[in-house]
KERODREN-954708 format. One record per residue (C-alpha): x, y, z; residue in one letter; residue number from 1. Coordinates in Angstrom, 3 decimals, decimal comma. Layout:
BEGIN
<x = X	y = Y	z = Z	residuo = A	num = NUM>
...
END
This chain:
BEGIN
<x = 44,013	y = 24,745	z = 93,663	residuo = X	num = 1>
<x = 40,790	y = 26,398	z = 92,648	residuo = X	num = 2>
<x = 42,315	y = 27,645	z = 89,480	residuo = X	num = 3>
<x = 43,505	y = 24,232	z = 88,610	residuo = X	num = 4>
<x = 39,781	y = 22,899	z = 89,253	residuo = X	num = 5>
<x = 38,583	y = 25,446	z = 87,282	residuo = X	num = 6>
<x = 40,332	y = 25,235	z = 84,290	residuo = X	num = 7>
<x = 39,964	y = 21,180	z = 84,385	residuo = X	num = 8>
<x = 36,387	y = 21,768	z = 84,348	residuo = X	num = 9>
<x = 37,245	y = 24,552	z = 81,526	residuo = X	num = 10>
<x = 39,225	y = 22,152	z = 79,930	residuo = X	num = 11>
<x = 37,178	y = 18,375	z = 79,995	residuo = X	num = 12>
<x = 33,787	y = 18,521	z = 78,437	residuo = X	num = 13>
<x = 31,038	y = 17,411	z = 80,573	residuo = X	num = 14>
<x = 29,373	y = 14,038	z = 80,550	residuo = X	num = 15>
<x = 25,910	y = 14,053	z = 79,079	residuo = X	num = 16>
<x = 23,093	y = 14,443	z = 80,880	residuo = X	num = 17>
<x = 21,579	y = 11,183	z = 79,792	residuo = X	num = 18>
<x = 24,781	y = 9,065	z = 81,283	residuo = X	num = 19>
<x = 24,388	y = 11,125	z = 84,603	residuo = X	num = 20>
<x = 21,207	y = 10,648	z = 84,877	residuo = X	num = 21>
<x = 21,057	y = 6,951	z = 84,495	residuo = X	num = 22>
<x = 23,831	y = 6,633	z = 86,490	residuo = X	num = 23>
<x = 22,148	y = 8,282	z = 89,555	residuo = X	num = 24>
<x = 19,122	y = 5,917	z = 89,066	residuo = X	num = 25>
<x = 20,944	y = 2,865	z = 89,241	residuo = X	num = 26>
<x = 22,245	y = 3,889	z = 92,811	residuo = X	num = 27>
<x = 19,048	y = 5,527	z = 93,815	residuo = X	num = 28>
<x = 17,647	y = 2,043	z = 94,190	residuo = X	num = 29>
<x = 20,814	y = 0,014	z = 95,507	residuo = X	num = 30>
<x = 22,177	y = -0,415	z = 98,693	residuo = X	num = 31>
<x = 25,225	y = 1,360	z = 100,291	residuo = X	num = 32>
<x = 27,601	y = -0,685	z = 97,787	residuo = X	num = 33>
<x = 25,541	y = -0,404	z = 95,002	residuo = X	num = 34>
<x = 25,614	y = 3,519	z = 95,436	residuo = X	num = 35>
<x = 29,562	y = 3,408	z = 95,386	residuo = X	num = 36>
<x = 29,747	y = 1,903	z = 92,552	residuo = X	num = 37>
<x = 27,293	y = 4,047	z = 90,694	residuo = X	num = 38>
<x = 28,949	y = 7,178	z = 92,448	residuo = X	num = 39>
<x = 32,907	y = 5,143	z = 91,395	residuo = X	num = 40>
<x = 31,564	y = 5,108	z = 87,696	residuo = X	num = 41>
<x = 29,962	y = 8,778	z = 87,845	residuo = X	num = 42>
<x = 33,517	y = 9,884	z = 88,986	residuo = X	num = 43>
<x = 35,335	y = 7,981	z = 85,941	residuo = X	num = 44>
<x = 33,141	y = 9,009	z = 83,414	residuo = X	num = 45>
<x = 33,549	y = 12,839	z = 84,804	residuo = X	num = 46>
<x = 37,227	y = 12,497	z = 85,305	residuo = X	num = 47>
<x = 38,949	y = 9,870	z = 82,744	residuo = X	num = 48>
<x = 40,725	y = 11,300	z = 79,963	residuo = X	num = 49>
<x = 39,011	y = 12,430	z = 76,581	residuo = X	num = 50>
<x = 40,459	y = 9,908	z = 74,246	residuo = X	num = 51>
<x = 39,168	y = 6,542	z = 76,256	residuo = X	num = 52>
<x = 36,164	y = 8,247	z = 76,279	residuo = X	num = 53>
<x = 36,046	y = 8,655	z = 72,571	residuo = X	num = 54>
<x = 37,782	y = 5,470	z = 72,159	residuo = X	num = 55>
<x = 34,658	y = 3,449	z = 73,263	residuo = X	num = 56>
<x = 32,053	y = 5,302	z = 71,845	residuo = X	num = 57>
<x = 33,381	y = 5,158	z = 68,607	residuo = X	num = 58>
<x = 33,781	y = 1,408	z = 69,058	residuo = X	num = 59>
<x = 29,935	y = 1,511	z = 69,693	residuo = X	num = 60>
<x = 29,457	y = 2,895	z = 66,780	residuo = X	num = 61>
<x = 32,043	y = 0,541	z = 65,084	residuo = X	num = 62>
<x = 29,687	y = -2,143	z = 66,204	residuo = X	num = 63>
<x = 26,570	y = -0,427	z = 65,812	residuo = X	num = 64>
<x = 27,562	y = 0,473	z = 61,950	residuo = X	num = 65>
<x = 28,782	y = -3,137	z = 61,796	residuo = X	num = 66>
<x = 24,836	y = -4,457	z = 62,596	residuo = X	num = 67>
<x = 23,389	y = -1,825	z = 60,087	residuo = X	num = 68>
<x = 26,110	y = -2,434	z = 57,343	residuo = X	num = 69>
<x = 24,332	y = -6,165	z = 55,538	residuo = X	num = 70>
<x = 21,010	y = -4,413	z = 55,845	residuo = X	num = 71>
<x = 22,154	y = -1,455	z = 53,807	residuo = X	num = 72>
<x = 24,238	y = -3,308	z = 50,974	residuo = X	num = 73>
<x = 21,155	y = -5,843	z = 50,886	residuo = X	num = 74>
<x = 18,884	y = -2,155	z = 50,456	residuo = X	num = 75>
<x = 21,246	y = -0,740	z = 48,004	residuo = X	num = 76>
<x = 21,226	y = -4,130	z = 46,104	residuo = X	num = 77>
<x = 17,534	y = -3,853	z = 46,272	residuo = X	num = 78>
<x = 17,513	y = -0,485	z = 44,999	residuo = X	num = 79>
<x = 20,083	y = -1,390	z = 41,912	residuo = X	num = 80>
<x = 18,062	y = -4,355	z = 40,478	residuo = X	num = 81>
<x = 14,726	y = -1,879	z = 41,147	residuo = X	num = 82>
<x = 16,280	y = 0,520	z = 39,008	residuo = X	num = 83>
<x = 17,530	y = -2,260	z = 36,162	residuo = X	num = 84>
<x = 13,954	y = -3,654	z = 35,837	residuo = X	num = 85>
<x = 12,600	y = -0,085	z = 35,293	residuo = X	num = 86>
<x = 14,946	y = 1,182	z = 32,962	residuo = X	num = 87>
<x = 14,035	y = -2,229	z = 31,303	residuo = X	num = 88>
<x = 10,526	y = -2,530	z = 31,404	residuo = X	num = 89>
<x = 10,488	y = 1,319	z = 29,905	residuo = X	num = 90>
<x = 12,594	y = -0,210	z = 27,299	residuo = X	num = 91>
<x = 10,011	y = -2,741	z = 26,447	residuo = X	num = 92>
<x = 6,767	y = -0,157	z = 26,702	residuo = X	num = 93>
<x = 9,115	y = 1,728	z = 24,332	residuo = X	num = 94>
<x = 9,597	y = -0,900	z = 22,047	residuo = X	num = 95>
<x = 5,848	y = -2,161	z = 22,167	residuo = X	num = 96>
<x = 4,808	y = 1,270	z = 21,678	residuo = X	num = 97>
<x = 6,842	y = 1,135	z = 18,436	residuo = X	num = 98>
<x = 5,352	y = -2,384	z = 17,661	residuo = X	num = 99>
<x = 1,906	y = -0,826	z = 17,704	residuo = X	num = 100>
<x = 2,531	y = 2,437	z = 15,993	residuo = X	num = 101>
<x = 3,797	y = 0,787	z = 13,080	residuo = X	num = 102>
<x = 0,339	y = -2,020	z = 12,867	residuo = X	num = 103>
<x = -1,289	y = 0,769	z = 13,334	residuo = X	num = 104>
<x = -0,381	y = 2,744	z = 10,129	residuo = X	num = 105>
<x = 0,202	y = -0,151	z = 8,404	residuo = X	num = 106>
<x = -3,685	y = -1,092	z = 9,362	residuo = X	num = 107>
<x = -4,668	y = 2,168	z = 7,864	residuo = X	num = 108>
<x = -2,689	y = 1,890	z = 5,001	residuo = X	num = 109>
<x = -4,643	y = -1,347	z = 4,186	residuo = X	num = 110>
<x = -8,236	y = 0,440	z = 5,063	residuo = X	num = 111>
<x = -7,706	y = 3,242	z = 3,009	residuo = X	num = 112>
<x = -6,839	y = 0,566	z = 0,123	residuo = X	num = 113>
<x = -9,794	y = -1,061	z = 0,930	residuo = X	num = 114>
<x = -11,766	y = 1,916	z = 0,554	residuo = X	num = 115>
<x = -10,245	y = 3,029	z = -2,543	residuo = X	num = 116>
<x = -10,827	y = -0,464	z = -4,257	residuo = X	num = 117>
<x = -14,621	y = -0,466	z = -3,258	residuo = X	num = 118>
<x = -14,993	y = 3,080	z = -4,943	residuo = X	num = 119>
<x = -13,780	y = 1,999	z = -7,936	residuo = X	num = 120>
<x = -15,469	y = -1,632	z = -7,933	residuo = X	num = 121>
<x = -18,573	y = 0,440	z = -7,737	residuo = X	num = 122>
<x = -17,603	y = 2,709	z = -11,026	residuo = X	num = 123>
<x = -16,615	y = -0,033	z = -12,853	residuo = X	num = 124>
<x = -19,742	y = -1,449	z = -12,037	residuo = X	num = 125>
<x = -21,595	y = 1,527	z = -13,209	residuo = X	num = 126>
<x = -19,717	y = 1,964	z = -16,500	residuo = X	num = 127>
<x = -20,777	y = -1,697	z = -17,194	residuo = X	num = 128>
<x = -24,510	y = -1,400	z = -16,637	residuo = X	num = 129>
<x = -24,186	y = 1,578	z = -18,744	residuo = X	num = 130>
<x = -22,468	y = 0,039	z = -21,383	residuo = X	num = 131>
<x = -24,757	y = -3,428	z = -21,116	residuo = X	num = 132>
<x = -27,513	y = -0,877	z = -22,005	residuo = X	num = 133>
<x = -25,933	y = 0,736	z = -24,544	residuo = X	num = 134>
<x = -25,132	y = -2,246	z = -26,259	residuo = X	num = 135>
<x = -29,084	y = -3,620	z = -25,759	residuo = X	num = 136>
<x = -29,683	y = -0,409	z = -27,891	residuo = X	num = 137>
<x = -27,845	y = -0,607	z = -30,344	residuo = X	num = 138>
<x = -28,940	y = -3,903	z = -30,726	residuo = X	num = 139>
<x = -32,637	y = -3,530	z = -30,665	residuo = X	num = 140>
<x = -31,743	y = -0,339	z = -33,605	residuo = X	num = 141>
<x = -29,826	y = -2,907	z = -35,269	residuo = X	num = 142>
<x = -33,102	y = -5,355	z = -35,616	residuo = X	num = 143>
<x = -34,970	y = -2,162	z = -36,610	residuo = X	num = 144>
<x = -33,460	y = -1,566	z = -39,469	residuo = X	num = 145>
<x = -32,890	y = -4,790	z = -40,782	residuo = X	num = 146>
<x = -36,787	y = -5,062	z = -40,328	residuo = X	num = 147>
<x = -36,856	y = -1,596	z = -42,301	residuo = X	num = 148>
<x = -34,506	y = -2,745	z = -45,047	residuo = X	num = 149>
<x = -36,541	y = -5,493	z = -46,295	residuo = X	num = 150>
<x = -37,037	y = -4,576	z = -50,213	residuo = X	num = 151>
<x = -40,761	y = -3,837	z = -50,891	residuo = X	num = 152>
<x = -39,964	y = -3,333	z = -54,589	residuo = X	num = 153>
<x = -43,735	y = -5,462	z = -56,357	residuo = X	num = 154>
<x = -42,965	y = -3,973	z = -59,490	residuo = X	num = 155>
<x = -43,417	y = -6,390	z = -62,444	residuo = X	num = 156>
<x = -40,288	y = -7,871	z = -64,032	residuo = X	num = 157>
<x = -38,348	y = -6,494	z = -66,877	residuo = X	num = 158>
<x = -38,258	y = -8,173	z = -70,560	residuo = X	num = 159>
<x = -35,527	y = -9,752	z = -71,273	residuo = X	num = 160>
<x = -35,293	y = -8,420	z = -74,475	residuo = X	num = 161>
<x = -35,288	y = -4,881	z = -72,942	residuo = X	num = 162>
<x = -32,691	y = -5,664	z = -70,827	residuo = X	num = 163>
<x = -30,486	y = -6,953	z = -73,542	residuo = X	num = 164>
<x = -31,205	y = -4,214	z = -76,063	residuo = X	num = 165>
<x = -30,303	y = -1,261	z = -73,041	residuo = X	num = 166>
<x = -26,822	y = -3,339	z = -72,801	residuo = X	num = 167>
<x = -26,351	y = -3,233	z = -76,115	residuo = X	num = 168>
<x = -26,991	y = 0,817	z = -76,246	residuo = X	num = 169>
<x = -24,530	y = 0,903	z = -73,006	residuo = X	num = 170>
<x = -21,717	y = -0,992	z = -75,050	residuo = X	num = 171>
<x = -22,511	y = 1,112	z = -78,009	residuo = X	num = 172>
<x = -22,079	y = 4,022	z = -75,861	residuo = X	num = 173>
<x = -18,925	y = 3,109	z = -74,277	residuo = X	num = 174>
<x = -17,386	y = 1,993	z = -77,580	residuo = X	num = 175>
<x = -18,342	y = 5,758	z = -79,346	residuo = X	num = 176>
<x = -17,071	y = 7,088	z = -75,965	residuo = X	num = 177>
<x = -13,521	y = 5,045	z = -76,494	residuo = X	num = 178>
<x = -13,608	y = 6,278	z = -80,119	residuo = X	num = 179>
<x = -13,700	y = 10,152	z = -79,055	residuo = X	num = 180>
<x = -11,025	y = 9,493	z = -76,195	residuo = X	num = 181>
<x = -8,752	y = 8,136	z = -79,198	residuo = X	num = 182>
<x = -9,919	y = 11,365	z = -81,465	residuo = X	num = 183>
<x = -9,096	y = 13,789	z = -78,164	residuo = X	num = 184>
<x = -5,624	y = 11,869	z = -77,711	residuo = X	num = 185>
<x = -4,969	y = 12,589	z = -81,722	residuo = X	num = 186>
<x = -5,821	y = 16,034	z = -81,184	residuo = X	num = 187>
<x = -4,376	y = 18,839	z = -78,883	residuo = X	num = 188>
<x = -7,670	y = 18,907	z = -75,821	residuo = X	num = 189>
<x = -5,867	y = 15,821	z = -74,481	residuo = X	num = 190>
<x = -6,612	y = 16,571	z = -71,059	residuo = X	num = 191>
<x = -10,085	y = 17,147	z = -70,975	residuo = X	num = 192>
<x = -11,097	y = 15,047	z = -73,111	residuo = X	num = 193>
<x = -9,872	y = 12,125	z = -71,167	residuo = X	num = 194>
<x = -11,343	y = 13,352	z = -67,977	residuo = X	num = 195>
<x = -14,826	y = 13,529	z = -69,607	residuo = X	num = 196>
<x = -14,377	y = 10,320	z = -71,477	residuo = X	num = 197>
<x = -13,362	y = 8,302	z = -68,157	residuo = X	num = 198>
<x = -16,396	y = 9,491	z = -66,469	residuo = X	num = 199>
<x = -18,118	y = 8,877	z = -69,125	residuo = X	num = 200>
<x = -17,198	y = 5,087	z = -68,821	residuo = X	num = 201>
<x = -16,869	y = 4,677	z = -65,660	residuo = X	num = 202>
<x = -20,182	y = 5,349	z = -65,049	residuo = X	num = 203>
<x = -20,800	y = 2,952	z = -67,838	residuo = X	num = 204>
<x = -19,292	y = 0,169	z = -66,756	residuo = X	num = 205>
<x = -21,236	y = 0,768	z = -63,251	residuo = X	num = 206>
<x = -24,327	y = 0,777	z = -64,845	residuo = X	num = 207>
<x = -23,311	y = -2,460	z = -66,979	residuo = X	num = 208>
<x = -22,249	y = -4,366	z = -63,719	residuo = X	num = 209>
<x = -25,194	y = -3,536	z = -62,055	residuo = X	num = 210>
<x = -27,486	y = -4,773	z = -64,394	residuo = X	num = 211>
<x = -25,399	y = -7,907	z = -64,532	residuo = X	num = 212>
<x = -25,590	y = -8,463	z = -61,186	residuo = X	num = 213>
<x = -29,218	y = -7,714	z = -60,271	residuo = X	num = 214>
<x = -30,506	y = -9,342	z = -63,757	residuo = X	num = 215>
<x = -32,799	y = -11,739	z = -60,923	residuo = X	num = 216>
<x = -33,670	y = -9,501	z = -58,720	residuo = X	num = 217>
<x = -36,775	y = -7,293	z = -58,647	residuo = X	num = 218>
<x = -36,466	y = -3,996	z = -60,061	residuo = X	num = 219>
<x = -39,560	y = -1,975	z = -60,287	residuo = X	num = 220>
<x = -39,375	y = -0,158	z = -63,546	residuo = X	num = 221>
<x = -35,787	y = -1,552	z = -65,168	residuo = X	num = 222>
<x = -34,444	y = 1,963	z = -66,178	residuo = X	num = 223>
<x = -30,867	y = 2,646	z = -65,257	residuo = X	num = 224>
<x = -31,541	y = 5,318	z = -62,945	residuo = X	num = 225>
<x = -33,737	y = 2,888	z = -60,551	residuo = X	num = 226>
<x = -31,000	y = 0,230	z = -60,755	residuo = X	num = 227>
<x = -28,603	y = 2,923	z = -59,563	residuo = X	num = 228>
<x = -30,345	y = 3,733	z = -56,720	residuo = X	num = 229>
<x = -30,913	y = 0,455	z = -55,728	residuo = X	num = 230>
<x = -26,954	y = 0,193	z = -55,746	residuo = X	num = 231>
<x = -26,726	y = 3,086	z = -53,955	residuo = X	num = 232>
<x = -29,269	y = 1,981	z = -51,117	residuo = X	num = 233>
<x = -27,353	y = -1,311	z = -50,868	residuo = X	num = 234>
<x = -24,102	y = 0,779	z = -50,450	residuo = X	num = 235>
<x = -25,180	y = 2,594	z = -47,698	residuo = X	num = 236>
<x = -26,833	y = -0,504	z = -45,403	residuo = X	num = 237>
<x = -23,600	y = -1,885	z = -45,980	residuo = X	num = 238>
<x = -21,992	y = 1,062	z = -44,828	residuo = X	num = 239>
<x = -24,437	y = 1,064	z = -41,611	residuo = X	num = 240>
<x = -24,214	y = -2,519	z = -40,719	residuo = X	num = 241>
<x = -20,539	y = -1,824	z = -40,786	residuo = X	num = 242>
<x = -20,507	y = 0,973	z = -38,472	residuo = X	num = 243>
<x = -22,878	y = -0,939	z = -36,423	residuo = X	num = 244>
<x = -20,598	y = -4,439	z = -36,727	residuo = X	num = 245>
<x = -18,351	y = -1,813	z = -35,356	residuo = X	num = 246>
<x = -20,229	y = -0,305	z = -32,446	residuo = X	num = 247>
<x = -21,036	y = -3,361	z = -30,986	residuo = X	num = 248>
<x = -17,293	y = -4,672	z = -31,345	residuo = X	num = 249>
<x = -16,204	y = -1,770	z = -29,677	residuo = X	num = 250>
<x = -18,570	y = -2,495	z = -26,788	residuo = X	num = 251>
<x = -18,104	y = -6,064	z = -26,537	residuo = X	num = 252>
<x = -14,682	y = -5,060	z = -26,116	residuo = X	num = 253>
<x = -15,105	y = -2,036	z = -23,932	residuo = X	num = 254>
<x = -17,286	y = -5,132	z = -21,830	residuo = X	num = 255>
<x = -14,642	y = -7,430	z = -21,750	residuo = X	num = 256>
<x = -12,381	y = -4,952	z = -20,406	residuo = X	num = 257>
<x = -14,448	y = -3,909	z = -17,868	residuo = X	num = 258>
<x = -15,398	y = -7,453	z = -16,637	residuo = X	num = 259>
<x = -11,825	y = -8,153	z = -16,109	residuo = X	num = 260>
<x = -10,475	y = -4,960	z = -14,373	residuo = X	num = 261>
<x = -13,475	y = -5,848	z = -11,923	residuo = X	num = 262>
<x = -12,331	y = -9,617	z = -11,481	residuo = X	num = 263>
<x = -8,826	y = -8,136	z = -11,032	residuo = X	num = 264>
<x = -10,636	y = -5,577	z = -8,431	residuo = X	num = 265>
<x = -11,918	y = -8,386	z = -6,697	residuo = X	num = 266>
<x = -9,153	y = -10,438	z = -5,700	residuo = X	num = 267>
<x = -7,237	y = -7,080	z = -4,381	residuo = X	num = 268>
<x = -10,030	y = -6,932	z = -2,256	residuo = X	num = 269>
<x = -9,891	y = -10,402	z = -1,005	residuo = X	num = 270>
<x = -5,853	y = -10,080	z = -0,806	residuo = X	num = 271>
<x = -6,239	y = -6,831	z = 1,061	residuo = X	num = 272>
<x = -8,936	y = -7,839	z = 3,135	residuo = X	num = 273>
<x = -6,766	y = -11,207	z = 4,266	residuo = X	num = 274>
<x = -3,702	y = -8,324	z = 4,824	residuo = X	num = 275>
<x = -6,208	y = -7,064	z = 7,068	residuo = X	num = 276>
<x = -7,366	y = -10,177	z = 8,816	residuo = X	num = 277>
<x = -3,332	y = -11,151	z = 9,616	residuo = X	num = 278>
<x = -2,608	y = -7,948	z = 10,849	residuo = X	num = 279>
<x = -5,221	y = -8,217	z = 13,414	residuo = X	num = 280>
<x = -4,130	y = -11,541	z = 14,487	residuo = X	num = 281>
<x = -0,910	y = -10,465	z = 14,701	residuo = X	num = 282>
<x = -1,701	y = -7,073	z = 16,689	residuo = X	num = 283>
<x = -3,859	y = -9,609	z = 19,041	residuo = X	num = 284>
<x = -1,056	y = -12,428	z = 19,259	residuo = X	num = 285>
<x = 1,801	y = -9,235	z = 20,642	residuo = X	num = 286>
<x = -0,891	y = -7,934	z = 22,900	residuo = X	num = 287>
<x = -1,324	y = -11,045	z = 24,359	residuo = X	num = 288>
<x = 2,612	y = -11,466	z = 24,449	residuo = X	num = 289>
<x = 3,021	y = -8,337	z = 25,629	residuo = X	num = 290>
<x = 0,638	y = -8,840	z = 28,445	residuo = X	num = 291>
<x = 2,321	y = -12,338	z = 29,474	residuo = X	num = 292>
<x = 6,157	y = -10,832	z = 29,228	residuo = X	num = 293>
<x = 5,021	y = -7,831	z = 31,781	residuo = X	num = 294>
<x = 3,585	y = -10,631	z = 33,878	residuo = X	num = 295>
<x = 6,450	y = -12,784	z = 33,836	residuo = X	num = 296>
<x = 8,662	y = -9,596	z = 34,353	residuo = X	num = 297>
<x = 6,757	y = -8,724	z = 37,243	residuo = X	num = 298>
<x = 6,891	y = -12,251	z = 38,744	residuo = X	num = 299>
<x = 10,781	y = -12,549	z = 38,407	residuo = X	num = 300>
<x = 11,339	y = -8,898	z = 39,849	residuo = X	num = 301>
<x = 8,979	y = -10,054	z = 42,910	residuo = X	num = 302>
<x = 11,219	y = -13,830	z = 43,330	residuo = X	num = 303>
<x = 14,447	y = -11,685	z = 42,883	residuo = X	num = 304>
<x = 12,997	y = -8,834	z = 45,613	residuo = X	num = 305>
<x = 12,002	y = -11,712	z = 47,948	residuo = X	num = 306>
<x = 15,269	y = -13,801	z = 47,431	residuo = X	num = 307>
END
């Protein structure tokens, strides 16, 4: 028999501690029947089989796991939708990140236009006070000379008769001068001869026109060679108030240009500088969405969290 005791006790785990030990309590403090039943359930919880045993404590747990099992699919649930809003407010930081980035270069783009439009405003502006000066110059030389130019010829005015009787010599002159050309053609020095004899009345008819046209005008002495000068004189003012005419054009023009790149320069300014102004609003108009989305976010996450 004391084998058989010994290896039941081998055998049967022991009761825990805890159940003995509140089972000895409750009979500690009981009366003569409340102490057999204490000692009655002592003796079935030493003695009863193994599987009733494990039979009701796994139904405690059963029920126990049953109480915890809506507060852990209402955590996990809690936990899912905590993860969705991060993953999507990180997608929104992401994409106002981007947002930013982008008014942010395009911000700089428009600056550095800015800047590169003032620099050359202020060029132009230089090249045109240099050229406005330039063309007072040439404008005050320009009433120098024609101050200069004024004829101060006071000589006394040729005779008539003079005048007449030197045209007559010139004609004379040209006509002997034709008459050789014709002997030169008749004879073998054709080609010098003709050379000399075209000079000859070219110059001629020079002289003759100029007398012809400057028969009212002052000469000082009336020779050919001072009327010849006098041509030549004219020639050249011509020749400078032509290349003057021509100066000033070219500044006028140069001025004209210039005026009109600068208007042009202006309103790129006043386009870029509105560029500017929208892009601010807009950068201030998504910050301030921005700022009300995370808000509103935030809001429904908290109504979802507490529903």
């Amino acid at each position: 028999m004391n084998g058989r005791a010994q290896t039941a006790e081998m055998v049967q785990p022991n009761v825990s501690s805890a159940v003995e030990n509140s089972l000895c309590e409750e009979g500690k403090g009981d009366t003569s029947l409340g102490k057999s039943e204490a000692f009655q359930k002592l003796i079935y919880w030493r003695y009863c089989p193994f599987n009733t045993r494990t039979a009701k404590l796994s139904s405690k747990q059963d029920s126990v796991f049953r109480g915890f099992l809506p507060m852990a699919v209402a955590l996990e649930q809690s936990n899912m939708m905590l993860c969705k809003g991060h993953s999507e407010l990180l997608k929104f930081q992401g994409s106002q990140r981007k947002e930013r980035e982008f008014i942010m270069y395009k911000f700089c783009e428009a600056w550095n236009l800015v800047l590169r439009l003032t620099n050359k405003h202020n060029s132009l502006q230089s090249q045109l006070e240099e050229a406005m000066k330039q063309h007072q110059r040439l404008e005050k030389k320009s009433q120098e000379q024609t101050q200069q130019t004024v004829p101060d010829d006071e000589g006394p005015a040729p005779n008539k008769q003079q005048l007449s009787e030197e045209r007559n010599s010139v004609k004379a002159q040209g006509t002997s001068l034709l008459g050789e050309l014709k002997e030169s053609d008749k004879s073998g020095d054709l080609h010098a001869g003709k050379e000399r004899a075209r000079g000859q009345v070219s110059t001629s008819e020079l002289m003759i026109n100029a007398w012809n046209g400057h028969q009212g005008e002052e000469v000082g002495s009336g020779s050919i060679g001072s009327s010849c000068l006098l041509l030549r004189n004219t020639l050249e003012e011509k020749k400078g108030w032509k290349a003057q005419a021509k100066q000033q054009q070219l500044t006028r023009y140069t001025l004209i240009l210039l005026t009109s790149h600068i208007k042009v320069s202006t309103q790129q300014e006043k386009h870029t500088k509105e560029l500017i102004d929208k892009l601010k609003e807009e950068a201030e108009k998504q910050r301030a969405e921005s700022t009300s989305e995370t808000y509103t976010h935030a809001d429904i996450r908290l109504s979802e969290l507490d529903m």
